[in-house]
N, C-alpha and C positions, 0 to 999 in steps of 0.2 A: 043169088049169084052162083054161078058154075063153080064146081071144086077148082077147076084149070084157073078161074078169072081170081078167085079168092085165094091162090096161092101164091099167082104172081102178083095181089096186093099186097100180098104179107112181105114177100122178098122187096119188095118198092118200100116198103114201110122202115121194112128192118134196115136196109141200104142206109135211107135217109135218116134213120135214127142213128146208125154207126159215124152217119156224115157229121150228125150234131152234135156226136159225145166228141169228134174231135177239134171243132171249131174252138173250144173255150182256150185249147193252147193258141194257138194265134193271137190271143186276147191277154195273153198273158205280159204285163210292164206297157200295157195301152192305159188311156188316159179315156174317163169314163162317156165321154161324145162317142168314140171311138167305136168303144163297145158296142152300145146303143144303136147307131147306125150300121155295122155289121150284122145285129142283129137282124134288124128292119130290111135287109140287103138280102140277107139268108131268106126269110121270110117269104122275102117277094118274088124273088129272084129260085132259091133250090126249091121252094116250097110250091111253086107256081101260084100265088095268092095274089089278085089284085090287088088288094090295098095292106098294109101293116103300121100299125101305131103303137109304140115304143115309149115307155116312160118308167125311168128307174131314178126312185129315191133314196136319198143319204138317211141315213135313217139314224146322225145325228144331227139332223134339223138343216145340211147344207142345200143351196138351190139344187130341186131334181134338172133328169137331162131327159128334154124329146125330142125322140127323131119321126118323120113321116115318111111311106116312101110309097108310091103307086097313085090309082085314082081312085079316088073316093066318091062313093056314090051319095047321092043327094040327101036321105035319111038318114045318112049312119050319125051324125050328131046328134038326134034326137032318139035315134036305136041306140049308141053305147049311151045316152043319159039316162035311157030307163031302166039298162038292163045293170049300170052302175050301183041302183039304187042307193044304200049307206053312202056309197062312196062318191056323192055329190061334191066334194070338195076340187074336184077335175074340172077345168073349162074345157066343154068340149068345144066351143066355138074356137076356144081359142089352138085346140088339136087339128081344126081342119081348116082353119081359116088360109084362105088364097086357093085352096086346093078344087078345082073344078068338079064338076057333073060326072058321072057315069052309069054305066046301065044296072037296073036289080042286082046288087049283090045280096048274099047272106051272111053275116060274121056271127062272132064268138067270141068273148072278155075272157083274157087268163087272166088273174090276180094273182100277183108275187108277193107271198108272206099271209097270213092274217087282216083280212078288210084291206088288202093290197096294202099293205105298208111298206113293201118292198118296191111297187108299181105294178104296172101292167102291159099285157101285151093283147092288144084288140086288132084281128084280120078280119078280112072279107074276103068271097072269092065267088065268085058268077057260076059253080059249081051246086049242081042242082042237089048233090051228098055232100055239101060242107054245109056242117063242119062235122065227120066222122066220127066216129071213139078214137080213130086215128091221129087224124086230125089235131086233137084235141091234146092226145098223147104226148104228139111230137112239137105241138107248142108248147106245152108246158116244162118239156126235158127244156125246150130252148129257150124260155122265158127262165129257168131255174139258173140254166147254166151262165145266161147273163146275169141276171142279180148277183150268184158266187162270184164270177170276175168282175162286177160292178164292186161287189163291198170287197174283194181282193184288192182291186186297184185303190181304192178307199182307202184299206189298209196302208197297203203298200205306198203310199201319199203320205198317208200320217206318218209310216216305218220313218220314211225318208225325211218329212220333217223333225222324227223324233233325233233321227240319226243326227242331220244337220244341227240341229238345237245341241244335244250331245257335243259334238265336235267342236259348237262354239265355245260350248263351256269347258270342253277339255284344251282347248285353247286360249280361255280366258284361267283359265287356272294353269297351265304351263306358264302363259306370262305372268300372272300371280308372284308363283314358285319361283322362277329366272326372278322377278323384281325382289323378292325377299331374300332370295340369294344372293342378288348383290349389295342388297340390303345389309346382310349378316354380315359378309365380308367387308363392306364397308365398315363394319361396327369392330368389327374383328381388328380390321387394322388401326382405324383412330384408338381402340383401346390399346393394341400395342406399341402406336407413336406416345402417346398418353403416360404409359408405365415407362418405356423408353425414357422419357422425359423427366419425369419425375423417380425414375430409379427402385419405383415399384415393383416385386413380380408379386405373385399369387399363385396358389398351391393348392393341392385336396389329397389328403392321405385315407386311405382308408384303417380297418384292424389290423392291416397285414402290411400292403403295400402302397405306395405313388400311385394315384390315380390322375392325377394331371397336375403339370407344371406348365407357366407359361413364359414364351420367349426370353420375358425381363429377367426371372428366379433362373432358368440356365447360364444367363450369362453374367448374373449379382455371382449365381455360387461356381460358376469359371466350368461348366459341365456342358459335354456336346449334345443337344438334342438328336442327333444320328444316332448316338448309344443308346437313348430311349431314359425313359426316367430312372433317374438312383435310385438304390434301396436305400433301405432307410439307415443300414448301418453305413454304407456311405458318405450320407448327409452329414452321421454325428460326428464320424470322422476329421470332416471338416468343422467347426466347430472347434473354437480354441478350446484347448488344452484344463487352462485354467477357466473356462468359464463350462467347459461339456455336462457336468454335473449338475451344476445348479441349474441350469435350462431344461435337461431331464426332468429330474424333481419336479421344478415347478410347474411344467406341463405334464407331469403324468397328476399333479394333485389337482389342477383346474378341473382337465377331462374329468376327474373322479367328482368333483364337486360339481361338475356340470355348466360350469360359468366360464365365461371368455374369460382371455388372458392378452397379457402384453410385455413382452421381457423386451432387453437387448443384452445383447451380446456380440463377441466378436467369431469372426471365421477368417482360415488361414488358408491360401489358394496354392495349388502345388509349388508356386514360384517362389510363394514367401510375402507375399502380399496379402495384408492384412485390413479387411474391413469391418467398420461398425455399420450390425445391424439392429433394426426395429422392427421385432414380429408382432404381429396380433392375429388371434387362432378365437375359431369358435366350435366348439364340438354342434353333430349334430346326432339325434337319437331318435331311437324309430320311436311307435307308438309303445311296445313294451318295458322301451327305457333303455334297450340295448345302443352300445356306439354304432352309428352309422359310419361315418366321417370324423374326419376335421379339415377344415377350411381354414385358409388366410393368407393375408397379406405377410412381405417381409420387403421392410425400405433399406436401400442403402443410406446413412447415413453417417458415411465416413467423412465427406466433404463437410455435413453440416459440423462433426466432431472438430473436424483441423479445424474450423471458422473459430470455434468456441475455443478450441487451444489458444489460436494466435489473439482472440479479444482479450482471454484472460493473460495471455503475454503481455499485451498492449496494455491494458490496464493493473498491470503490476508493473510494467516499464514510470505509467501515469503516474502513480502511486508514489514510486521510486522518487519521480521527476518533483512530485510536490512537494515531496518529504524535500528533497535538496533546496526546496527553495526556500522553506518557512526554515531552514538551519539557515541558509543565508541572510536572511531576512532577520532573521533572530541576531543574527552576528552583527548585518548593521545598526541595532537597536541595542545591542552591548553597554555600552556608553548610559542609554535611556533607562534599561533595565538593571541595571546596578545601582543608577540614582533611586528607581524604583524601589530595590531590594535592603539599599542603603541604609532611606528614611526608617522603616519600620525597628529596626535593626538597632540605629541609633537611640533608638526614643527606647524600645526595649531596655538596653544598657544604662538608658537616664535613669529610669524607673528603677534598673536594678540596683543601681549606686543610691538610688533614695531612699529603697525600700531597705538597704544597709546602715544605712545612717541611723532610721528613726528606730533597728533594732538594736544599735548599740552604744543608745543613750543610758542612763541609770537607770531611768524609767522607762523605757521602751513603750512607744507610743504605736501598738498594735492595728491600730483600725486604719490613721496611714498607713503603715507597712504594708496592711494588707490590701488596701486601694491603690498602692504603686504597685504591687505583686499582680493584682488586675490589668493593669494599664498594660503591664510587663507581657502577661499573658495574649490580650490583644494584641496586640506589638507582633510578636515572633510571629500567633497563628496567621497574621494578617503576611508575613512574609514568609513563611511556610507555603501560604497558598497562590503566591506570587510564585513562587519556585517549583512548585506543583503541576500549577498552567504550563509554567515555559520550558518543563519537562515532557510534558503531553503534548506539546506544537515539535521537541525531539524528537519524540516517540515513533520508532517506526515500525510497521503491523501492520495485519489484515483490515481490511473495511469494519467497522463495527455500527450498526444500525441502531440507535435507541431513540424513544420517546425524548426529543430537546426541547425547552422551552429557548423561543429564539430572544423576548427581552433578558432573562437570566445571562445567556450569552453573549448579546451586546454588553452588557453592564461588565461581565467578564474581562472583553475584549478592552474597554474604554479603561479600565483599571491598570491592565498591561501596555497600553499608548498614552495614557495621561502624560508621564514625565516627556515623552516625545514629542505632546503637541505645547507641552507646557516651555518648553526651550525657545518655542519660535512666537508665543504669545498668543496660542490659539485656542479659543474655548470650544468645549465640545458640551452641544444641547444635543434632547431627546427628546422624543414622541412618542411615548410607550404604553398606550392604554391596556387596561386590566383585564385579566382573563383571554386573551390571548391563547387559539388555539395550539395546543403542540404540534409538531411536524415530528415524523421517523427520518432522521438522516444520521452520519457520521459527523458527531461534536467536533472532531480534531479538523478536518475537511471545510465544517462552517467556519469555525475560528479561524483556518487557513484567508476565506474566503472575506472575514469584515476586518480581517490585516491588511488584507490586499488591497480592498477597497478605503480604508480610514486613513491607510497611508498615501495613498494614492493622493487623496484627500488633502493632507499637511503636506505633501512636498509641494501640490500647486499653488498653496499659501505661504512657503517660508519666506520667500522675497520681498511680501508685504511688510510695510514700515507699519503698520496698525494693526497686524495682527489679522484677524480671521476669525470665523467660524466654521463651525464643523458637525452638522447637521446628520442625525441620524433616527427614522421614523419608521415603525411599523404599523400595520392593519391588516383588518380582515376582511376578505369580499371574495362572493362567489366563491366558497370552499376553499381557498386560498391564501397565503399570507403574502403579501406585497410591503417588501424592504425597500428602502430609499439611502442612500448615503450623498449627502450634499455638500458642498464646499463653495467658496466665497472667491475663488483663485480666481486664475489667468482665462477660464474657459477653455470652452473643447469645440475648435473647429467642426463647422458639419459635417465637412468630408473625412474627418479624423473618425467620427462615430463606429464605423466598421472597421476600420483600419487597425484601430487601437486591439484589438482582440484576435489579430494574428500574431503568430509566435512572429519572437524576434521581433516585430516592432514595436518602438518605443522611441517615448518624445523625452526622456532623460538621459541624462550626459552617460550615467552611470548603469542605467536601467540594462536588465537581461530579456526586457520583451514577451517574458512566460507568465507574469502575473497574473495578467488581465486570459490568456486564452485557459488557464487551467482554472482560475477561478469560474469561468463560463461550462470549462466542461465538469468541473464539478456540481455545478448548479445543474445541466439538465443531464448530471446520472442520477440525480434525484426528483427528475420530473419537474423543472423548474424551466423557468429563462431568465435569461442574463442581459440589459442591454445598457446604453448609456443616451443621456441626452441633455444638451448643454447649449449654451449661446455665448460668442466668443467675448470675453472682459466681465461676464454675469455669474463665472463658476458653470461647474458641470454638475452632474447628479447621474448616480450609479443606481440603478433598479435591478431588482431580481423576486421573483416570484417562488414559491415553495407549495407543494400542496398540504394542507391542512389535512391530518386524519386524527387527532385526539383533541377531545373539545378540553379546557382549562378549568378547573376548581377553584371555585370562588375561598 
C-alpha cells in the first residue's frame, strides 16, 4: 500500500477510534438492551460491516442480552461455531435464526473477558481485507467499551436496587422510631395518670445533685417544674422540722449499709400545709462499690393518715359508746347483782358468827371453827370475784387483746345473770365440750357481747307463766369457734332478723336499740360474724363465730 493510501487509513482509523471512545457516554443511565444494540448499530452502521452479532453477559449468572443487526451470510453459523471452539455453550442457530442469505462474507469473534465470559462481538464484512489489525483494534475498543457500560449499567441496577432497599428500610425504621415514640409517650403519660392517681412521684439523686423528678414528686412537694429540679438543701428544707433529722440519719446509714430503706415522715409546703409521706429509696453502685445513685418512690399519704385518725376517732367514740352501755346495763341489773353480791356475803357472816361461837366455848371446838373459817373464806372470795367482774364490765380503757378461753367466760357471764334469770324462773343449760380452742380478743368486749345476747335471751321469757330456758353452746369447726345463745321466748319474726341489728331499733318498751348493733360490731373487729335466726312462737337463737388461733390443754 502507497504511503498517501496508508496515511489516510490511519487518519480513518484514528477518526473512528476517537468516534468509539466517545460513544460509551451516550450509554451512560441506559438499560443493558440498549447498549447492546447501539453497539450492533455502531458496528454496522459507523463501521461499514455487513453483519454484527452482539452478546453481553451478566456475569452474576443474570439472563445475557443479544442483538443482531445486518445480513448474514449462509455459513457464518457454522464459521462462528468453529472458530468459537471452548466456547460452545452459544447457540448459534439460535444467533442467526430468521435472518436470511447473503453474499461471501468474512468475519472475526471478539471475546469480551476471559473464554468470553463477558460475551462477544462476531462481524462480517464482504471486504476482501476484513478483518484488519484495524479492524480488529477498533472492535475490540468497541466490544470493551460495551461490556464497561454493560456491567456499569449492572451496577448501576443493583446501586439503585440497593438504594431503593435502603430507603425502605430507612423508612420502615423511621416508622419503627415515630411507632416507639409514641409508644414511649403513651407510656409516659399512663405512667403519669398512674402516679397522678395513686399519689406517687419518683426521683433519682445522684452524689451531688436531682437528676430527675417526676410530675407527681413536683407537685406531692408544692415545687415548679419551670425552676427545674431542687437542690437538695431545698428538699430538706421542706421536711418537717421535727422529723428532718431522723430521716437524714437514717438514709445516710441505709446508703452506707448498702440496703434499701422506707421511712415516713412529714413535710410542710410554704402555705402551711402539712403532708404525710411514704419514701422508699434504693441506693445504686457501680462495679467498684462507689454510689452511683439513689432511686425511689415517695407516696402521699396524708389522706390515708386522716382515714386512720377518724377510724381511731370512730372507734374510741365505739368504745366510748359500749362502755356507756354495759354501765347501763349494769344499773338495770342493780337489783340482780346485789341479790348476787348479797348471798355470798350473807353465808360469809353466818359462818363468821359460827366460827365465833365454837371459839368461845370452854373448850373451843377448833376443827369446826376452822371449817366455818373455810366456808367464810369461800364465801367473801366467791363475792370478791363477783365484784371484780362487774368492775371490769366498768372499766373504761384501751382495747386489750389476750388469749380468752370462751367456756371459762360463758361460765363467768352465767354466774353474774343467774340471779337475773332466776327472778323470772329461768334455767340456764350449756354445751361446752372440752379443750376448746382459745380465741385472741378483748375479755371485757366478749363479756359485753354474751350480756347482750343472755339478756336479750330472759327478757323474751319473762312473760312466760312456766318459765323458760336459756340455752348456750359452743364448738369447733373449720378453724373456728361457732357460739349459739338460744331462748324459749316469743320468737323473732323473719323480717325482724336484720332489722334487729340497726342502731336504735328495738322491739322493747324500754330498750336503747344499741345492743344488738355494737354487739355485731364487736364481733367482726375481731374477724367474726354476728347474726340471728329464729321462727316466730319457737324462741330465737343468736350465733356468732370467732376465729380460733390457740389450740386448748388437755
Amino acid at each position: 500500500m502507497e504511503p498517501h493510501t496508508e496515511t489516510l487509513a490511519l487518519r480513518t482509523a484514528l477518526r473512528e477510534l476517537v468516534a468509539l471512545s466517545t460513544i460509551p457516554a451516550a450509554w451512560v443511565g441506559r438499560e443493558p438492551p440498549i447498549i447492546a444494540a447501539g453497539l450492533a448499530d455502531v458496528l454496522v452502521g459507523s463501521l461499514n460491516l455487513d453483519f454484527a452479532f452482539v452478546r453481553l453477559c451478566d456475569p452474576r449468572g443474570g439472563a445475557a442480552v443479544e442483538v443482531t443487526r445486518g445480513n448474514a451470510w449462509t455459513a457464518f453459523p457454522e464459521w462462528l461455531q468453529a472458530h468459537l471452539g471452548g466456547l460452545s455453550q452459544f447457540s448459534c442457530k439460535e444467533i442467526v435464526a430468521g435472518v436470511g442469505g447473503a453474499e461471501p462474507c468474512r468475519g472475526v469473534v471478539i471475546p469480551i473477558g476471559v473464554n468470553a465470559e463477558a460475551g462477544l462481538v462476531a462481524a462480517a464484512c464482504s471486504g476482501t481485507d476484513f478483518p484488519s489489525d484495524m479492524d480488529k483494534l477498533l472492535l475490540s475498543v468497541a466490544a470493551n467499551h460495551a461490556a464497561a457500560a454493560f456491567q456499569n449499567a449492572r451496577l448501576r441496577h443493583e446501586l439503585d436496587a440497593k438504594v431503593a432497599e435502603l430507603g425502605q428500610v430507612r423508612n420502615e425504621l423511621e416508622t419503627n422510631v415515630a411507632e416507639r415514640t409514641a409508644d414511649l409517650r403513651r407510656s409516659e403519660t399512663y405512667l403519669a395518670e398512674a402516679q397522678r392517681l395513686s399519689h406517687t412521684g419518683s426521683w433519682a439523686f445522684n452524689a451531688r445533685e436531682a437528676v430527675y423528678w417526676s410530675e407527681e414528686n413536683f407537685r406531692i412537694w408544692g415545687f415548679n417544674p419551670q425552676q427545674g429540679l431542687p437542690d437538695r438543701e431545698t428538699v430538706l428544707q421542706r421536711i418537717h422540722p421535727e422529723d428532718r433529722e431522723r430521716v437524714v440519719e437514717y438514709i445516710q446509714k441505709t446508703v452506707q449499709e448498702k440496703r434499701d430503706y422506707a421511712v415516713e415522715f412529714r413535710i410542710v409546703l410554704p402555705e402551711g400545709t402539712v403532708k404525710h409521706i411514704h419514701g422508699l429509696g434504693r441506693p445504686v453502685f457501680s462495679a467498684s462499690g462507689e454510689l452511683v445513685e439513689v432511686i425511689g418512690t415517695q407516696l402521699d399519704v396524708t389522706e390515708r393518715k386522716r382515714a386512720e385518725e377518724e377510724r381511731e376517732r370512730l372507734r374510741q367514740l365505739q368504745a366510748d359508746l359500749a362502755h356507756l352501755s354495759r354501765v347501763t346495763t349494769m344499773g338495770e341489773l342493780t337489783a340482780s347483782l346485789a341479790h348476787e353480791i348479797k348471798q355470798p356475803i350473807t353465808a360469809a357472816i353466818t359462818d363468821a358468827k359460827t366460827c365465833l361461837r365454837w371459839l368461845r366455848r370452854e373448850e373451843p371446838n377448833l376443827a369446826e371453827a376452822s371449817e366455818a373459817s373455810s366456808r367464810m373464806i369461800k364465801a367473801v372470795t366467791r363475792a370478791a370475784d363477783i365484784i371484780s367482774r362487774i368492775s371490769v364490765l366498768f372499766k373504761k380503757g384501751a382495747l386489750q387483746r389476750e388469749s380468752v378461753d370462751i367456756n371459762e367466760l360463758i361460765r363467768e357471764m352465767i354466774v353474774l345473770l343467774r340471779s337475773e334469770a332466776n327472778r323470772y324462773s329461768i334455767s340456764i343449760r350449756t354445751e361446752l365440750p372440752e379443750d376448746l380452742p382459745k380465741v385472741m380478743a378483748d375479755r371485757v368486749q366478749l363479756q359485753q357481747v354474751f350480756m347482750n345476747l343472755m339478756l336479750n335471751g330472759i327478757d323474751a321469757m319473762k312473760e312466760k307463766t312456766d318459765g323458760g330456758e336459756l340455752t348456750i353452746k359452743s364448738e369447733a369447726a373449720d378453724g373456728q369457734l361457732l357460739i349459739s345463745v338460744s331462748d324459749t321466748g316469743v320468737g323473732l319474726p323473719p323480717k325482724q332478723a336484720e332489722e334487729i341489728f340497726k342502731a336504735f331499733f328495738t322491739t322493747k318498751d324500754k330498750g336503747t336499740g344499741m345492743g344488738l348493733p355494737i354487739s355485731r360490731s364487736i364481733i367482726e373487729s375481731h374477724g367474726g360474724r354476728l347474726w340471728a335466726a329464729g321462727a316466730s312462737g319457737r324462741g330465737a337463737t343468736f350465733q356468732f363465730t370467732l376465729p380460733a388461733t390457740v389450740a386448748a390443754h388437755a
